[in-house]
C-alpha positions in Angstrom: 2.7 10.9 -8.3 2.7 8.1 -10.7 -1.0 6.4 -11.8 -1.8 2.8 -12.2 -0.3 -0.2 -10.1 3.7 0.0 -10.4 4.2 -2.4 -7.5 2.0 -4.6 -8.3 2.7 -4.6 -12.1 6.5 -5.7 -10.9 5.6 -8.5 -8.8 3.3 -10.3 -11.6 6.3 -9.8 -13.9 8.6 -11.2 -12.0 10.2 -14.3 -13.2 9.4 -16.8 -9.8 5.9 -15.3 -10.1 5.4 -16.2 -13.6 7.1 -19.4 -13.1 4.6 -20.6 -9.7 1.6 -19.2 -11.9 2.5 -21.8 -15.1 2.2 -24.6 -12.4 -0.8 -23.3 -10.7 -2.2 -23.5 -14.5 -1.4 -26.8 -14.9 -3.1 -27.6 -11.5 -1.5 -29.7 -8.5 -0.1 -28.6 -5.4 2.8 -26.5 -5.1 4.6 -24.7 -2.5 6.3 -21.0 -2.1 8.2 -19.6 0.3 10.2 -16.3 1.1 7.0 -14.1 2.0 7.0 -11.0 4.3 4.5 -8.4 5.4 1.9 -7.8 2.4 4.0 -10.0 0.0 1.7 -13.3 0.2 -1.4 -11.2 -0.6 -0.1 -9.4 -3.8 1.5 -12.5 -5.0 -1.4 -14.0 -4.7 -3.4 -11.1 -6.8 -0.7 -11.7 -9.0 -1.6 -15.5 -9.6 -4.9 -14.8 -10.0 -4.1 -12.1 -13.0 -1.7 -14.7 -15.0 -3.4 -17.2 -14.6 -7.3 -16.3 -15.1 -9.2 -18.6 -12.4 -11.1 -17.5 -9.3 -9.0 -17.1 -5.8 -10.0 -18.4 -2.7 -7.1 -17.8 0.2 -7.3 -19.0 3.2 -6.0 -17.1 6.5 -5.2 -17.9 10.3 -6.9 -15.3 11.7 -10.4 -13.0 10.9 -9.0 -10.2 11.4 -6.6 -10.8 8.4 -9.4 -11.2 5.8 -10.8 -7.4 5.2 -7.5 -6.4 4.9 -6.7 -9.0 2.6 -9.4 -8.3 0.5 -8.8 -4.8 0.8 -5.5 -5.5 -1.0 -6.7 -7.2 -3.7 -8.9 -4.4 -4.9 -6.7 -1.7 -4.6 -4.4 -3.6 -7.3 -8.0 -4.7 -9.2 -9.4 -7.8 -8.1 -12.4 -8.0 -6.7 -12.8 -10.0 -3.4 -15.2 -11.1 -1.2 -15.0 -12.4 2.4 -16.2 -14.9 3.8 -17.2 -14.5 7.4 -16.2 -16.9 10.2 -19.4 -16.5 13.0 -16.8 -15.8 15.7 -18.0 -17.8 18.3 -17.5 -21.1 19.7 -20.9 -23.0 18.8 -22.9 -24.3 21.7 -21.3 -21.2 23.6 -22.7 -17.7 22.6 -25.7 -16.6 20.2 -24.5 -16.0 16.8 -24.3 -12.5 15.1 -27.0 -11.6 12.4 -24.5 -9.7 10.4 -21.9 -12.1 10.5 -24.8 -14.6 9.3 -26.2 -12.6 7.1 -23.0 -11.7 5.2 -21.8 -15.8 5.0 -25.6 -16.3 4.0 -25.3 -13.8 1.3 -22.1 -15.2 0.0 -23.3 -18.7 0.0 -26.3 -17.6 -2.0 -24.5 -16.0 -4.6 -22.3 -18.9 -5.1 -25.9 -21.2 -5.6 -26.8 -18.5 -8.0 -24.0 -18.3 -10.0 -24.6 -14.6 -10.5 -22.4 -11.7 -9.4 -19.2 -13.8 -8.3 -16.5 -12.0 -7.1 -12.5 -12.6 -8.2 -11.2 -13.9 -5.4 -13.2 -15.0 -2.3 -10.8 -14.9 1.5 -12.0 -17.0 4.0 -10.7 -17.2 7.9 -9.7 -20.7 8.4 -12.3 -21.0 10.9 -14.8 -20.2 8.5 -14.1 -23.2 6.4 -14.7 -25.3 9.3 -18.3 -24.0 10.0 -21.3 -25.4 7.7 -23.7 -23.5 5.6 -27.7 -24.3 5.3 -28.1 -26.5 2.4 -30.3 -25.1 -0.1 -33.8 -25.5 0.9 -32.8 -24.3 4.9 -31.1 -21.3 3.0 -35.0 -20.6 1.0 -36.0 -20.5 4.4 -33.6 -17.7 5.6 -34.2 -15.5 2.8 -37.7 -13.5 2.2 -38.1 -11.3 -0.7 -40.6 -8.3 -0.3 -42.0 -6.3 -2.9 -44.7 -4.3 -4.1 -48.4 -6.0 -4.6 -47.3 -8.7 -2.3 -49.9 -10.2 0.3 -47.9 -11.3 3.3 -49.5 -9.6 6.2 -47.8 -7.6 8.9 -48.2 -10.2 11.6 -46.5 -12.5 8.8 -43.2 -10.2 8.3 -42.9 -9.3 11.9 -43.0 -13.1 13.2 -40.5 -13.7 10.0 -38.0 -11.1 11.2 -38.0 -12.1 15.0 -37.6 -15.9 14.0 -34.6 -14.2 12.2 -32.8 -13.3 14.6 -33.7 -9.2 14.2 -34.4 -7.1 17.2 -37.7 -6.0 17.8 -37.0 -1.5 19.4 -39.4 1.5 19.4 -37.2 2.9 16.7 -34.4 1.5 14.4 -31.2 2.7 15.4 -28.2 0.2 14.1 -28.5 -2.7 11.3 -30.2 -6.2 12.9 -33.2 -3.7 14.6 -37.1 -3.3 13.1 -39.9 -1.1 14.3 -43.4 -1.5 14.1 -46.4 1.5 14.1 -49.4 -0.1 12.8 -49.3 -1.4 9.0 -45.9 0.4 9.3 -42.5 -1.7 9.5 -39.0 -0.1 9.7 -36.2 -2.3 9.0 -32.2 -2.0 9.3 -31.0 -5.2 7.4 -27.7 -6.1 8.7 -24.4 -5.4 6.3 -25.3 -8.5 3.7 -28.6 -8.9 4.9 -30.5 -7.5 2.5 -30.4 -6.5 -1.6 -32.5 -4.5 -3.1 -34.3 -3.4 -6.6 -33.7 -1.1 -8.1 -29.9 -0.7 -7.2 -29.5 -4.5 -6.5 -25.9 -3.5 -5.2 -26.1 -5.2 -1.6 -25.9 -2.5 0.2 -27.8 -3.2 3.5 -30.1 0.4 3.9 -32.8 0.8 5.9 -36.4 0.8 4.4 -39.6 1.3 5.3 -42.5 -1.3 4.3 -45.8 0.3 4.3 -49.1 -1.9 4.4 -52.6 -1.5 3.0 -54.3 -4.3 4.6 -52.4 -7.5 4.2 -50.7 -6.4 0.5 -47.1 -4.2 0.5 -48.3 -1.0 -0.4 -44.9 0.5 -1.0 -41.7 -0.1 0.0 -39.0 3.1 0.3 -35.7 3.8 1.9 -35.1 5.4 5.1 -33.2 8.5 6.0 -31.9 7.9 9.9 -31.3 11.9 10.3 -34.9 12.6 9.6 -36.4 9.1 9.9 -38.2 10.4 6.4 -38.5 7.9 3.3 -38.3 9.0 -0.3 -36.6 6.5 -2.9 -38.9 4.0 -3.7 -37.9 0.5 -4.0 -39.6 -2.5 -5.8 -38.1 -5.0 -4.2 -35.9 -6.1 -1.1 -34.6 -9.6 -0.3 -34.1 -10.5 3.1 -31.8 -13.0 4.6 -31.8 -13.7 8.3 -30.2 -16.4 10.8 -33.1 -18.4 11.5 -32.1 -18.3 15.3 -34.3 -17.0 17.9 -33.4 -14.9 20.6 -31.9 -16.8 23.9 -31.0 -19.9 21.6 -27.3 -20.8 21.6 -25.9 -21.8 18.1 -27.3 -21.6 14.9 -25.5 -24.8 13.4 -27.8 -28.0 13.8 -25.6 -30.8 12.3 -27.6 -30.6 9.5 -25.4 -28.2 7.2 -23.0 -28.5 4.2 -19.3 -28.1 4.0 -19.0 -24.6 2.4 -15.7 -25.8 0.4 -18.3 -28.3 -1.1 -20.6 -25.6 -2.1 -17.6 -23.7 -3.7 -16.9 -27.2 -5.6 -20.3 -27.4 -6.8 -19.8 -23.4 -8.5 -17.9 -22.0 -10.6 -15.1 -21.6 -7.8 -14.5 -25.4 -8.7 -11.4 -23.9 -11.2 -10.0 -22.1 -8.5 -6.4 -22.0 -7.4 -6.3 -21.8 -3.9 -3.7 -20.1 -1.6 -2.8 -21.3 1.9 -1.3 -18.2 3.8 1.3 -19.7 6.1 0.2 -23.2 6.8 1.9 -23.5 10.4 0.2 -20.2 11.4 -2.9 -21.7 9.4 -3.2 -25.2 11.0 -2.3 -24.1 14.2 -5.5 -21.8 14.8 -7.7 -24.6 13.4 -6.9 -26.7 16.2 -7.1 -24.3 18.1 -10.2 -23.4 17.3 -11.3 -26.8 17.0 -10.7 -28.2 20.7 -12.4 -25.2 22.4 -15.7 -26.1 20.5 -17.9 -27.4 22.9 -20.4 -28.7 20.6 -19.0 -30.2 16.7 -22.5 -30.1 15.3 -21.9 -28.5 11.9 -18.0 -28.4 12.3 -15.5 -30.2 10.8 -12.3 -30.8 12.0 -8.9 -29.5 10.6 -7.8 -32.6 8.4 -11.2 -33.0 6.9 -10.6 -29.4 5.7 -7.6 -29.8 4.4 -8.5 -32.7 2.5 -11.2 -30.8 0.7 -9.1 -28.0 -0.2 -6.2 -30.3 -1.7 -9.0 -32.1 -3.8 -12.1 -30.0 -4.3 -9.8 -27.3 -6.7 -8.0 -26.8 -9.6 -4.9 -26.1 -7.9 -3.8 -25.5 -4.5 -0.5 -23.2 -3.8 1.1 -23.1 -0.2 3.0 -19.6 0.5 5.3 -19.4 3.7 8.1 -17.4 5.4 10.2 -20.0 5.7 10.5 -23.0 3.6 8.9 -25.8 5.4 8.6 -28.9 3.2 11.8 -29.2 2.4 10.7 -29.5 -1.6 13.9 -29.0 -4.2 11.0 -27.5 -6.3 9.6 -25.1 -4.2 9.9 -21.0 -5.3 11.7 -19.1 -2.9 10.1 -15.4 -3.6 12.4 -12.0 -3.8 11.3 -10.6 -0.8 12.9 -9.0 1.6 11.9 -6.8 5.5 12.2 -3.3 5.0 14.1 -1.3 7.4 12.8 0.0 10.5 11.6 3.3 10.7 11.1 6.1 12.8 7.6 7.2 14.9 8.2 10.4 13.9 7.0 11.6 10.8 9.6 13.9 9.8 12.5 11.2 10.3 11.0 8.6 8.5 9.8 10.8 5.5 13.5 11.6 6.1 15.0 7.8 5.8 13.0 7.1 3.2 14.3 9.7 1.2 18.0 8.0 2.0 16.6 5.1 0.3 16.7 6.3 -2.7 19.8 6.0 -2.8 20.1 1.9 -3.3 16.5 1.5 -4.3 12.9 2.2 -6.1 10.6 3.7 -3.2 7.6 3.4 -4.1 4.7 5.0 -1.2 1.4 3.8 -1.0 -0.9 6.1 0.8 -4.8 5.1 0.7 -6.4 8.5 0.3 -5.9 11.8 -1.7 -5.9 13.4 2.2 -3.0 10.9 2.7 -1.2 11.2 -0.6 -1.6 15.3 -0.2 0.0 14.9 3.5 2.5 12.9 2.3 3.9 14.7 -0.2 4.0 17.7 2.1 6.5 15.3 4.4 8.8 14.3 1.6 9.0 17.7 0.3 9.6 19.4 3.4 12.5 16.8 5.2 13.7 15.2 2.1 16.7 16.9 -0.3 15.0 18.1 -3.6 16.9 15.3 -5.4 15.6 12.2 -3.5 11.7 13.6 -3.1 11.8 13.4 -7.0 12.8 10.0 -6.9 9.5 8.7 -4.6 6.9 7.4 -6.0 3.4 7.9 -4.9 0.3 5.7 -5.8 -3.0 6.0 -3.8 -3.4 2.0 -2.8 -3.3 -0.2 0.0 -0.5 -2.5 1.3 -1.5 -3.1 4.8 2.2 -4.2 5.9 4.9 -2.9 3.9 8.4 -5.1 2.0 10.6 -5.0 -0.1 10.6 -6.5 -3.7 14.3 -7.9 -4.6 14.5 -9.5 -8.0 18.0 -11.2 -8.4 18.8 -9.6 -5.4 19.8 -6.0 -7.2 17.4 -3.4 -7.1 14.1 -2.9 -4.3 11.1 -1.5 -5.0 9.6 -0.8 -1.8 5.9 -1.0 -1.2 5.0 1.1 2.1 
């Protein structure tokens, strides 16, 4: 098994890489095509190395952007996503963690501290407005120790937050009250704390003498005991009540306009099939009942064309019809098998015609694998696999000049 990023280090050398990077540098808007499975997300990485600005990619669907950003830090770039609240406002309450996770984002970006790389949105997420910056004070509450906010204070704070009032905490979005005693499962996003300060939403405990924070420690859910003491946590809730219907009021601000006003104003921004990417946002659009806080699919796309250093379209097929356009090496990789044993059997066949390179995300994986090509491929060909722990969600084939594949699987 071979260590570092070998597929990845390939694509960002590549000549048509290197070449749609330059003009990215120089800012505009430029257009690629040629793209299959994984391809537009490591090209994009790719961009983002050569050239040395922030990423922000949009996508057609939500589902698309974990595993987007999941991508981008297996080959090193660090990525954040930003949420898309999933519901049609005006229809359904909104989701604290979804919320909570935009919130936390959006806060970071005021901040200026702790930006990631690369940030992936959903398209609808782009459409849906963020609190301007003194709602978003409101949201947030920061606890720590010698503090006088009372419990009555905290608890009416957290149910105007959107947190569920149980007996017990069981799941993030839930608190618990016994006496001066709070329990409290922030949400994923909802919550940072100090020491660690790494955003990792745990539950804690917030124990009361009087009206002042007494203490404030984590909580162990096996044994519902506390032990690591924590000087501070900050809070960040949705501000909607239960039984109330949308959390956007008209009053917000178009997230691509906070993103401007950050240091994601350099940015090179990457539109992941536009067809597939437009065609959700109206979509999503018509089935809103209520636009308060929305905006509309041109609007968008006006702000991404002029907000940012550079923006880069990236598509199967070529669809403006541009002479200067970059048509990418890429090619499908063959079908293979269900079976284990015959595809760890065709890919061995491939060595034959090409660099196979196998990305498995684990050490289990990687062990299991190897097992496969040594057991059902010829001793010859098994040597001639590569195999990287990474992630490439949907797998290609890398053609440069047309002779030669490395295959990412």
């Amino acid at each position: 098994m071979r260590t570092g990023n070998a597929y990845f280090d390939l694509i960002a050398a590549d000549e048509n890489v290197s070449i749609l990077a330059d003009r990215l540098s120089a800012g505009g808007h430029h257009f690629a095509h040629g793209v299959i499975g994984s391809s537009t997300r490591l090209v994009s990485a790719a961009i983002a190395r050569r050239t040395e600005r922030p990423l922000l990619m949009t996508v057609a669907h939500l589902d698309e952007a974990d595993d987007t950003a999941e991508e981008l830090a297996s080959v090193g770039i660090d990525a954040s996503v930003l949420p898309a609240l999933e519901v049609l406002p005006g229809e359904s309450a909104v989701s604290l963690d979804l919320f909570a996770r935009r919130l936390a984002l959006i806060r970071r970006l005021h901040e200026g501290s702790d930006l990631p790389r690369a940030i992936i949105a959903p398209v609808q997420s782009l459409m849906q407005g963020v609190p301007r910056p003194q709602r978003l004070a409101e949201l947030t509450l920061s606890l720590r120790n010698g503090a006088e906010i009372g419990p009555d204070a905290l608890i009416n704070w957290l149910s105007n937050a959107g947190y569920q009032r149980l007996d017990s905490i069981e799941e993030p979005g839930d608190f618990a009250v016994r006496g001066g005693i709070i329990d409290i499962f922030p949400p994923p996003g909802g919550s940072s704390t100090v020491p660690s300060g790494d955003g990792e939403s745990l539950p804690f405990r917030v124990d009361f003498f009087g009206d002042e924070i007494d203490s404030i420690t984590e909580i162990d859910l096996d044994t519902m005991g506390s032990d690591r003491r924590l000087d501070r946590v900050n809070l960040v809730g949705s501000g909607q009540r239960e039984g109330e219907q949308s959390v956007l009021t008209g009053d917000e601000v178009n997230v691509l306009d906070v993103l401007k006003d950050s240091e994601f104003r350099r940015a090179i921004v990457v539109i992941c099939d536009t067809m597939e990417v437009t065609e959700q946002a109206r979509g999503y659009y018509e089935r809103v009942i209520n636009t308060k806080g929305i905006d509309g699919p041109p609007e968008v796309m006006r702000r991404l064309r002029s907000n940012f250093h550079a923006l880069c379209e990236i598509n199967q097929t070529d669809i403006c019809a541009d002479a200067s356009a970059i048509e990418l090496p890429v090619e499908p990789l063959p079908e293979f098998p269900r079976d284990a044993s015959e595809a760890a059997s065709q890919l061995g066949e491939l060595t034959a015609s090409a660099r196979v390179i196998v990305c498995p995300q684990s050490e289990a994986e990687n062990k299991r694998c190897s097992e496969l090509i040594r057991e059902f491929c010829p001793a010859e060909q098994a040597l001639r696999i590569e195999q990287q722990i990474g992630y490439v969600h949907r797998g290609f084939a890398w053609a440069p000049g047309g002779v030669g594949r490395t295959l990412g699987i």
